[in-house]
C-alpha positions in Angstrom: 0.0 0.0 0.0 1.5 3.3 -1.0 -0.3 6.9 0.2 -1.4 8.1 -3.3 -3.5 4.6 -2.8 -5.2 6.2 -0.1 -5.2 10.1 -1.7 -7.0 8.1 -4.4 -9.7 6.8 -1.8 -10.1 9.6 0.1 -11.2 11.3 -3.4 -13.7 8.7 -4.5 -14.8 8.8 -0.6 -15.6 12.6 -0.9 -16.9 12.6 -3.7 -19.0 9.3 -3.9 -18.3 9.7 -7.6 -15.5 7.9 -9.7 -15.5 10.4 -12.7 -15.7 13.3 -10.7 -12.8 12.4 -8.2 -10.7 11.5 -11.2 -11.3 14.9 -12.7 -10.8 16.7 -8.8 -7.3 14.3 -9.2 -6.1 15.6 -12.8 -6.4 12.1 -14.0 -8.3 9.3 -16.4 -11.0 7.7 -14.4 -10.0 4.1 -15.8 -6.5 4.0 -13.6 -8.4 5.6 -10.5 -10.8 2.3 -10.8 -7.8 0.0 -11.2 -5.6 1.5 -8.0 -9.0 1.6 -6.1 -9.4 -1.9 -6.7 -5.7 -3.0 -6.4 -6.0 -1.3 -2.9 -9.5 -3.3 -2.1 -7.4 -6.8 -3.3 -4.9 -5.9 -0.9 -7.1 -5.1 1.7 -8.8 -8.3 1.3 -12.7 -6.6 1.4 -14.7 -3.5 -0.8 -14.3 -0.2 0.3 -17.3 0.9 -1.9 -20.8 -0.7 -2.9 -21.6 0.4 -6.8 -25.0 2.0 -7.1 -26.8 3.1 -10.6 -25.3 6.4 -9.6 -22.0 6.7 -7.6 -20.8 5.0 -4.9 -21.6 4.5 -1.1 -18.9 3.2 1.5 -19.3 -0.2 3.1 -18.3 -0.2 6.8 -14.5 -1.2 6.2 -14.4 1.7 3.7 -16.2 3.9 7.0 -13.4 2.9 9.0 -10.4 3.1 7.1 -12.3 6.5 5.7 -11.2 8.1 9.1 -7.8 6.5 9.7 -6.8 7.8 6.7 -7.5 11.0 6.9 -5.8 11.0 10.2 -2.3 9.2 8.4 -2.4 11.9 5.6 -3.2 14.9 7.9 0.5 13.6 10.0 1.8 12.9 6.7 1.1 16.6 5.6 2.2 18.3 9.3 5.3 16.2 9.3 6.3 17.1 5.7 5.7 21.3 6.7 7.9 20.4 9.8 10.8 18.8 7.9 10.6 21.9 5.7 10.1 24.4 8.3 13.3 22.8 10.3 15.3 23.0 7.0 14.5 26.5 5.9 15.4 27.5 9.5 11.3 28.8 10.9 11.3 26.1 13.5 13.1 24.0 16.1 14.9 25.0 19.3 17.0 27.8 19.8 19.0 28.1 22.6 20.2 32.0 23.5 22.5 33.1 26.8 22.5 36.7 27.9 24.6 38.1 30.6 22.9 40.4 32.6 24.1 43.8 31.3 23.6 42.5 27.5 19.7 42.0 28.1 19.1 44.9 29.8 19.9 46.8 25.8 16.9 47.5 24.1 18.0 45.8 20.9 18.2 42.5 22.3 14.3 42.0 23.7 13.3 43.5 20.4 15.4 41.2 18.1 14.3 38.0 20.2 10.5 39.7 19.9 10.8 40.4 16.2 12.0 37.1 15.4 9.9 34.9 17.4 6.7 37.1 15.9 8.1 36.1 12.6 9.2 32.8 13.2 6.2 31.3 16.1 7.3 27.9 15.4 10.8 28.2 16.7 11.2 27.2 20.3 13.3 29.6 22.5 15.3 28.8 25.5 17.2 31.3 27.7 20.3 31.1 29.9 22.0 33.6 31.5 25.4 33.9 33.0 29.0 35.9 33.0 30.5 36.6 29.3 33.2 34.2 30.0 30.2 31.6 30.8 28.2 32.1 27.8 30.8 32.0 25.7 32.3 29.0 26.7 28.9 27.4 26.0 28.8 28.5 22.7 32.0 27.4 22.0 31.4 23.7 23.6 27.7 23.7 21.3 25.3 23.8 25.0 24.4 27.5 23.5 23.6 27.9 19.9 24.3 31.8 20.3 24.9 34.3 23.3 24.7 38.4 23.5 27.9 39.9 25.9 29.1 43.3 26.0 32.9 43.0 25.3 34.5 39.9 23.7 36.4 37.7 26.8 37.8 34.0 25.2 40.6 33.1 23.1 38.8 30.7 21.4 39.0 30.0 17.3 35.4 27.8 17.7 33.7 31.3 18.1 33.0 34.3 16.3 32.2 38.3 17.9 29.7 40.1 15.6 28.9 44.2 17.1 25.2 44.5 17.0 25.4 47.6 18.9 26.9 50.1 21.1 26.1 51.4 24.5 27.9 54.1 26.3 29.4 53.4 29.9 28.1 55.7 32.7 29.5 56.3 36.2 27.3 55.2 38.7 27.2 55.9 42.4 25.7 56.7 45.7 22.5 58.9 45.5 24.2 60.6 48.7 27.4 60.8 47.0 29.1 64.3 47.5 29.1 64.5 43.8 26.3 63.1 42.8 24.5 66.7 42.4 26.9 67.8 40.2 27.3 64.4 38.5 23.4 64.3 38.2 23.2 67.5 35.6 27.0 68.0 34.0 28.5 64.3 34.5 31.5 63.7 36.5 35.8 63.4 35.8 37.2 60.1 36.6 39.8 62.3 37.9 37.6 63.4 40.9 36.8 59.6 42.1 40.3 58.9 42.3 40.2 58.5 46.3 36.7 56.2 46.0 36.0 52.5 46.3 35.0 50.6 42.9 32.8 48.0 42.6 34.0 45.7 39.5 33.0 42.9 37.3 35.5 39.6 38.4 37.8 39.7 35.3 37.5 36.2 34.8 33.9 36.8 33.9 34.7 39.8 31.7 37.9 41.0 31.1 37.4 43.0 28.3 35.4 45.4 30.4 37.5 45.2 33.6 41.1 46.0 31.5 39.0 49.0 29.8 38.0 50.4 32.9 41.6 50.4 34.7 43.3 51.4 31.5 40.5 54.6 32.0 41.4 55.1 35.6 45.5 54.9 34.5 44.8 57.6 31.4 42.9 60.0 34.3 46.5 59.4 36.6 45.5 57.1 39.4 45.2 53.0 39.9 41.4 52.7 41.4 41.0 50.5 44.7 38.9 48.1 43.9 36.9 46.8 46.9 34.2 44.0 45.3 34.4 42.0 42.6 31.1 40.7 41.5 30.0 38.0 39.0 26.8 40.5 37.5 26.6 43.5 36.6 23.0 44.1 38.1 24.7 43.0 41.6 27.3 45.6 40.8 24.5 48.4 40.5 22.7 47.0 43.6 26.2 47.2 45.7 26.3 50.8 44.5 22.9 51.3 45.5 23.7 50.0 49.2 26.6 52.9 49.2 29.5 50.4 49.0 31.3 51.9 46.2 31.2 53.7 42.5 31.8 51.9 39.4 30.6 52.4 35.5 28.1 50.1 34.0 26.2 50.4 30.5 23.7 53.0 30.0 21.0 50.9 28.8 20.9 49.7 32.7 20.5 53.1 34.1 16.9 53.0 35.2 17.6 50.1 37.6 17.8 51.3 41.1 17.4 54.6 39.7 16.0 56.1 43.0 19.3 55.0 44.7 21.9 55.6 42.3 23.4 58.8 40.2 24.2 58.2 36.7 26.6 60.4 35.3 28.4 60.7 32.2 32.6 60.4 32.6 33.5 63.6 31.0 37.2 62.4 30.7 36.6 59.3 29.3 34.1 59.5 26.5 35.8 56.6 24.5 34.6 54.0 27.0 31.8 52.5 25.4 30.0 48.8 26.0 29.5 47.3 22.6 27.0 44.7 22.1 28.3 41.5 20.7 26.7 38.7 19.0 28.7 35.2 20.1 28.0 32.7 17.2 30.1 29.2 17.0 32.2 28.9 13.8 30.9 26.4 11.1 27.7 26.4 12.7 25.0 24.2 10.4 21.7 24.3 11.8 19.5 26.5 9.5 17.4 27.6 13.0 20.6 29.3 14.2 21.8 30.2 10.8 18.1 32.1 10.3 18.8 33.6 14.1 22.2 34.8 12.7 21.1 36.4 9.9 18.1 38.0 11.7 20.0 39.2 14.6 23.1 41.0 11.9 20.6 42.4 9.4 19.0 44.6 12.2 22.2 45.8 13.9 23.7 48.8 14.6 26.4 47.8 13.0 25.2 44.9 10.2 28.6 45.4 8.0 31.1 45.0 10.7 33.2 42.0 10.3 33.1 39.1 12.8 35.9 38.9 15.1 37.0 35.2 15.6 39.8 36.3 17.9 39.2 39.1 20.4 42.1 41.7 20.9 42.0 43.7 24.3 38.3 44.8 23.6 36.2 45.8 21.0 36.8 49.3 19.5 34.6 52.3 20.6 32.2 53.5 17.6 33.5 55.5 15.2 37.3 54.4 15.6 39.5 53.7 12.9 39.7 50.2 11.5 42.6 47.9 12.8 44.8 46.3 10.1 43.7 43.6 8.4 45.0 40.5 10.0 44.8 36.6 8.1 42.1 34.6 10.3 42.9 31.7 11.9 41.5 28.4 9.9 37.5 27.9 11.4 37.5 24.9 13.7 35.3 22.1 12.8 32.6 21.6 15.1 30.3 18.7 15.6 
């Protein structure tokens, strides 16, 4: 039994006609007889009793009637999956975020846009450090992950800039500065004698070397007196009075009642790029789509990928580095 010998029922079944499924099926009513009746010899009963006019099921042709309309109706969602899953609209997709990437507006929207577009693809989300969510791309437990700066050696992974975010100072509301910070921003000069509240540099280095390399250019080493795996506890520290530090802007409305964000007036090239983590050679259309998606909507949709990151990625509007020969993709599984 094949399923065009059942399409070829079903017809007749509707119909209760031979000619006039034939003609509903594009073909010669002769050869629909002849497969109906090949299917009945197989079967071993009629499906149909003949009358002067049409046909009428008999109660095999009743039963099998409704199986095979069930069988076809899997057949047909099966064959829309296997397309769907090869064109890239369905199947799981699994996303990490650290804490400061999420909070930028372009990455709710992009994961809104696409699922809206694509409903059939399933969405899982994981958060944790850059160094974390990296690492899980690269070993294939992430398809893709959003960080702010890149933070692995690693040739199994690729850095595309989606967009850019500029680094505030954040401190106390009862800071001694934070009146003036609050209207005209604030020198990292004048915080030279303060307590900083960092990001671990294990969990992102990029940031953490930017941020000292800041304090150094404005003539003082900062005393750092937390190190924290989040940036969201790093905001919350601030907000108990513990310290200063400088976090993206897209996170300033969080604890806004307790903490000042101000702009560092002597260090307008710090800036908190958001990246796009992908894993090179990367096959499955889902994540391919995702890819795609996610670049085409950027900031920055032309900027190279980065498969090795340098010290950080470069503030918006700098000059180019020189071209450099990339290292040979690594085949992933």
């Amino acid at each position: 039994m094949e399923l065009r010998h059942l399409r070829y029922f079903l017809a007749v079944a509707r119909h209760r006609n031979f000619t006039r499924a034939a003609e509903a099926l594009g073909i010669r009513q002769p050869p629909l007889s002849q497969q109906v009746r090949d299917l009945e010899r197989e079967l071993g009963h009629a499906l149909f009793r003949r009358l002067p006019r049409g046909v009428e099921l008999t109660e095999g042709g009743k039963v099998l009637l409704e199986e095979a309309e069930a069988l076809l109706a899997r057949v047909e969602r099966g064959v829309k999956r296997a397309a769907q899953a090869a064109h890239g609209t369905a199947g799981s997709l699994s996303v990490g975020f650290t804490s400061s990437a999420v909070t930028h507006r372009f990455a709710p929207a992009l994961i809104r846009a696409f699922l809206e577009a694509h409903p059939a693809v399933e969405l899982e989300i994981h958060e944790g450090n850059a160094a974390a969510v990296t690492e899980g791309v690269a070993a294939g437990r992430l398809d893709v992950a959003f960080i702010r700066l890149p933070v692995l050696e690693h040739t199994a992974v690729a850095y595309h800039t989606v967009a850019h975010d500029r680094l505030l100072v954040a401190m106390p509301a009862g800071h001694p500065l934070a009146a003036k910070a609050r209207t005209r921003g604030v020198r990292l000069a004048e915080l030279a004698g303060e307590s900083f509240i960092f990001v671990r540099r294990p969990g992102a280095p990029g940031m953490y070397g930017e941020l000292i390399e800041a304090c150094h250019r404005a003539g003082f080493a900062p005393k750092v007196v937390a190190e924290v795996d989040q940036m969201l506890t790093n905001i919350t520290l601030v907000a108990a009075g513990v310290g200063v530090s400088v976090v993206p802007a897209s996170m300033r409305d969080i604890h806004h009642e307790d903490v000042v964000y101000a702009e560092p007036r002597d260090a307008p090239q710090l800036v908190a790029p958001l990246n796009l983590v992908t894993r090179v050679g990367e096959r499955r259309p889902v994540v391919s789509r995702f890819v795609a998606f996610a670049l085409s909507r950027g900031e920055a949709p032309r900027a190279a990928a980065r498969s090795r990151p340098g010290r950080g990625a470069r503030p918006a509007g700098a000059s180019p580095r020189p071209k450099r020969r990339s290292p040979a993709p690594a085949r992933t599984r």
